[in-house]
C-alpha positions as CSV (number, residue, x, y, z in Angstrom):
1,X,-19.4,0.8,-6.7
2,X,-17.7,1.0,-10.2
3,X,-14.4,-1.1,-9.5
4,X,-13.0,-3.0,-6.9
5,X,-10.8,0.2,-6.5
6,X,-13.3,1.7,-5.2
7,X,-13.5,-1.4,-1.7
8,X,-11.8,0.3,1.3
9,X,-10.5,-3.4,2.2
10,X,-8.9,-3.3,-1.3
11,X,-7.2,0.0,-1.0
12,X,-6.0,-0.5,2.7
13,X,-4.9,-4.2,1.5
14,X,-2.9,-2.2,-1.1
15,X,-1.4,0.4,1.1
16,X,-0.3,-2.3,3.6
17,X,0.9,-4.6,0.9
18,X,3.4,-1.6,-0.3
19,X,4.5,-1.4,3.4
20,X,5.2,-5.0,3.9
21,X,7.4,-5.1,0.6
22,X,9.5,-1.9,1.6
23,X,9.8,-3.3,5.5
24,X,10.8,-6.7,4.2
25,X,13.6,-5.4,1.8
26,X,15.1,-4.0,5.1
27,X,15.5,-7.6,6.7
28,X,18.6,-9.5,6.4
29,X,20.1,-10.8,3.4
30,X,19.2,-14.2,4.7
31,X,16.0,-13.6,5.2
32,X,15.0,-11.9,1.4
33,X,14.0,-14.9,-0.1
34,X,13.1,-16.9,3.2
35,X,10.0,-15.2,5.3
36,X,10.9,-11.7,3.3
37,X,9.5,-13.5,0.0
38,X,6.7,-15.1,2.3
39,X,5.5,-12.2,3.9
40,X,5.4,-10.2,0.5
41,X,3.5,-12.9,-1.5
42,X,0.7,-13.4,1.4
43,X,0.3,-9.7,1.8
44,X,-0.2,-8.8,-2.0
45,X,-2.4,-12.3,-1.9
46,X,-4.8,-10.1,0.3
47,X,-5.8,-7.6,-2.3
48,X,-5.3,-10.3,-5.2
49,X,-8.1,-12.7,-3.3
50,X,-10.2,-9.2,-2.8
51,X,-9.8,-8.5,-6.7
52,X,-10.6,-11.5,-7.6
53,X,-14.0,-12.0,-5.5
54,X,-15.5,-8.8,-6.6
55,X,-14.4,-10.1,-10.6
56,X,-17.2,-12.9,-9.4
57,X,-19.6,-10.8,-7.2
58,X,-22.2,-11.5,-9.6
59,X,-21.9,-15.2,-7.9
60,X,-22.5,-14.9,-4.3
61,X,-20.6,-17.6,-2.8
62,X,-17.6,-17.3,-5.3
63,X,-17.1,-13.6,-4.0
64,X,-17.7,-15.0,0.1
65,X,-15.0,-17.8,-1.1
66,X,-12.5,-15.3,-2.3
67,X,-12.9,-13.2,1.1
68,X,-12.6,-15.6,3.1
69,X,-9.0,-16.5,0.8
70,X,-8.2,-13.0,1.7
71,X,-8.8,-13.4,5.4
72,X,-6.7,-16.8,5.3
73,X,-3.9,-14.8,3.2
74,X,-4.3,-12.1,6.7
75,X,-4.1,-14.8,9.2
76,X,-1.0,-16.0,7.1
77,X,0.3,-12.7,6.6
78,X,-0.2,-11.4,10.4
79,X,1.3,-15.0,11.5
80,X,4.4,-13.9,9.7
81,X,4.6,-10.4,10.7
82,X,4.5,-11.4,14.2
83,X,7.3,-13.7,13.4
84,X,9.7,-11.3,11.7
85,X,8.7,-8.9,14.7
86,X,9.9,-10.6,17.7
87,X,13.3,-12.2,15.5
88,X,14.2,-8.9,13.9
89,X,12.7,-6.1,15.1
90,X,13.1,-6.5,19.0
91,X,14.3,-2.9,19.4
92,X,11.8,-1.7,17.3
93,X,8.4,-3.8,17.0
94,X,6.7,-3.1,14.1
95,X,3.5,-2.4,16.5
96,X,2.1,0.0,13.4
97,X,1.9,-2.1,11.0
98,X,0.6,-5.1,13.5
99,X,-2.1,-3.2,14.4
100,X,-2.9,-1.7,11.0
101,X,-3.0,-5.6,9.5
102,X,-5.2,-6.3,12.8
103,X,-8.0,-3.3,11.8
104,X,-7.9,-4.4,8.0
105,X,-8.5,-8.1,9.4
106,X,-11.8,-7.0,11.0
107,X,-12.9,-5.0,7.9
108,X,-12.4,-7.8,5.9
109,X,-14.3,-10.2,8.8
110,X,-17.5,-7.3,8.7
111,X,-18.0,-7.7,5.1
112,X,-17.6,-11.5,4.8
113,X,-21.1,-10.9,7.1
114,X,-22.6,-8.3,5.0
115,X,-21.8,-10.2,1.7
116,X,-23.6,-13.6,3.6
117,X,-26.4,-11.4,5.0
118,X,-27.4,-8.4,2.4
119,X,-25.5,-9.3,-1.0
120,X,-27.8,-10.1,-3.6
């Protein structure tokens, strides 16, 4: 592993991130800067948390610390999206992206244990 480019989590944090900013641009005007600005800042906190743990993988627990901040920016950012979901988007949940935030949350949950149980 060259880069943290090269994490899955990292790339499908990225991917989902870019989703979550174009999907929140489409709420209302009222909502931009409200749960639009929330949902955008703990989505891109994800991969920013993921970035910044492998920066200190060379420190064990500073790289489990960052995860976990990762998997509390998910929890946050899943909270939200549920939100937004059920108050603007009754017609059309946004199921996709729910259950693509709910895959990345396990991914990021499996290597919080292999970090604690193999890392070195």
């Amino acid at each position: 592993m060259k880069s943290y480019r090269d994490l899955d989590i990292y790339k499908e944090a990225y991917q989902l991130a870019i989703q979550i900013h174009y999907m929140s641009l489409n709420l209302p005007s009222y909502e931009l800067y409200e749960q639009g600005s929330q949902i955008r800042r703990s989505s891109k906190s994800i991969k920013d948390n993921i970035v910044e743990g492998y920066g200190r993988r060379r420190y064990k627990n500073d790289l489990i610390k960052f995860l976990v901040y990762a998997q509390a920016s998910y929890d946050e950012t899943t909270s939200q999206l549920d939100m937004i979901s059920d108050i603007h988007f009754k017609e059309k949940p946004l199921t996709n992206l729910k259950t693509a935030y709910d895959q990345l949350g396990r991914k990021i949950n499996k290597f919080i244990q292999y970090v604690e149980s193999s890392w070195k």
